[in-house]
C-alpha positions as CSV (number, residue, x, y, z in Angstrom):
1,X,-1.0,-3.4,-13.8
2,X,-0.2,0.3,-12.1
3,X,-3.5,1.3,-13.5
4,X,-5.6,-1.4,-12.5
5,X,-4.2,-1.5,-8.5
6,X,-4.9,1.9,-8.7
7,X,-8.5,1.9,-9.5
8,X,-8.9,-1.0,-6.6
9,X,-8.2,1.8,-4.5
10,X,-10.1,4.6,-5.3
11,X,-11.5,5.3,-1.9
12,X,-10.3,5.5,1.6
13,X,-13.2,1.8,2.8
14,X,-11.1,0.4,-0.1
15,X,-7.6,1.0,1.6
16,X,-9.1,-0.2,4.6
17,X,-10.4,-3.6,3.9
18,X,-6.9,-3.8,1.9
19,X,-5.8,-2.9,5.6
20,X,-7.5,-4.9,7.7
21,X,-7.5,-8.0,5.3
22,X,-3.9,-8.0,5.5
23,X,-4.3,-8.0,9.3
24,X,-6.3,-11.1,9.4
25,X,-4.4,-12.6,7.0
26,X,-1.0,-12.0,8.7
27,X,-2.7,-12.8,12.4
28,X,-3.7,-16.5,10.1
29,X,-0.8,-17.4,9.2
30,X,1.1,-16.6,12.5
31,X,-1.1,-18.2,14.6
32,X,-0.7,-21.2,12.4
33,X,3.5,-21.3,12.4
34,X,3.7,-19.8,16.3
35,X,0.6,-22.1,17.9
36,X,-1.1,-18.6,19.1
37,X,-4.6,-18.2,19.8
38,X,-6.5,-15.9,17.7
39,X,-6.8,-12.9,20.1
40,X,-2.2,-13.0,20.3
41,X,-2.1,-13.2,16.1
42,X,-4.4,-10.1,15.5
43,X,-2.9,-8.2,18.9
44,X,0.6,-9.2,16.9
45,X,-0.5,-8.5,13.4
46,X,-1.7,-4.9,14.4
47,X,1.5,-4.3,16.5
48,X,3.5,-5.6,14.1
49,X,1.8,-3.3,11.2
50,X,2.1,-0.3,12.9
51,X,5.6,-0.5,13.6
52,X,5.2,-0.1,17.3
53,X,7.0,-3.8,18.8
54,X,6.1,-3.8,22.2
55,X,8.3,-7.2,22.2
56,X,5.5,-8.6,24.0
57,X,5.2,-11.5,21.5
58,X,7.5,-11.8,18.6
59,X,8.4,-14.8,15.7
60,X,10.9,-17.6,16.8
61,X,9.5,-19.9,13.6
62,X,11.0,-19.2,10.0
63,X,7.6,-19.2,8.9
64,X,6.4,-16.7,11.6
65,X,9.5,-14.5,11.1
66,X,8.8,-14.3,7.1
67,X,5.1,-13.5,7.8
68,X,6.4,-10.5,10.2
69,X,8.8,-9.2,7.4
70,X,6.1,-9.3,4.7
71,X,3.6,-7.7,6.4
72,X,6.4,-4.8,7.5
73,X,7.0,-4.4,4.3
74,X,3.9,-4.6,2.9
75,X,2.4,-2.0,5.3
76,X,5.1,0.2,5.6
77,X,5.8,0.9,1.8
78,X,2.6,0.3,0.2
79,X,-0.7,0.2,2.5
80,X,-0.3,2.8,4.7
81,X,1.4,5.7,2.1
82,X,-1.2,4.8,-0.2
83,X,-3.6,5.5,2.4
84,X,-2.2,8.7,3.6
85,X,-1.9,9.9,0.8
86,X,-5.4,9.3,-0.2
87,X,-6.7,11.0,3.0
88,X,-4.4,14.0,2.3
89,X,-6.1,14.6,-1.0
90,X,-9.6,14.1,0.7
91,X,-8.6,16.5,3.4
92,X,-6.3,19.4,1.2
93,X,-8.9,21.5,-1.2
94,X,-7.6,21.5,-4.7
95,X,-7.3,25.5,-5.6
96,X,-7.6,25.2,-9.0
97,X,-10.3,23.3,-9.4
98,X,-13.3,25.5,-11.2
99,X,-16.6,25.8,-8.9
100,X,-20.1,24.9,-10.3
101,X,-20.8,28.4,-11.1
102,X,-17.6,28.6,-13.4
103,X,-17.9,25.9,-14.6
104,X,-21.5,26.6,-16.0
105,X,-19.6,30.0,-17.3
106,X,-17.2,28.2,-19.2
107,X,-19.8,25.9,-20.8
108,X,-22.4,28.8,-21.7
109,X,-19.2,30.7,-23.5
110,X,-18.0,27.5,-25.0
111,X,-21.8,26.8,-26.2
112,X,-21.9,30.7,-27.4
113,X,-18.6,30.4,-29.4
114,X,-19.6,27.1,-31.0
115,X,-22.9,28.9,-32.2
116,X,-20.7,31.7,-34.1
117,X,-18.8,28.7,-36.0
């Protein structure tokens, strides 16, 4: 399973769409147990994700309140570090990564030592 949600994410567009589909889907379902328009469900599903809580709008329905804690949770512990994360990597060089150059080195010696066997 580990491996299989990791390959769905092997690029930053992934992440998002994981992002943003979340959003929508959240913004859904609250606007279906609160009675909000479309505009209020995204403005509180991207409040809500991003931890800021204005308190402008908040869950008075079970159903609303257990959307609002699932996509905390959700986006708090497994969207957004796994997108971080992924942009740090993109961002951070890896130092011991061989160039182009050594690695054609490294394949001409291997090539040379595998003639001599």
């Amino acid at each position: 399973m580990k491996k299989i949600f990791y390959k769905c994410t092997d690029s930053v567009m992934e992440l998002m769409a994981y992002y943003f589909g979340l959003i929508v889907a959240s913004s859904f379902v609250y606007g279906f147990f609160e009675g909000k328009g479309w505009f209020d469900s995204i403005w509180w599903a991207v409040v809500t994700s991003m931890t800021v809580g204005y308190g402008d709008m908040y869950p008075v329905t079970v159903g609303g309140r257990i959307v609002a804690m699932t996509l905390m949770i959700v986006m708090a512990f497994l969207i957004l570090p796994m997108l971080i994360a992924k942009m740090i990597t993109i961002l951070s060089p890896d130092r011991n990564e061989f160039s182009h150059e050594e690695q054609e080195q490294i394949k001409n010696l291997l090539t040379k030592i595998a003639e001599r066997v």
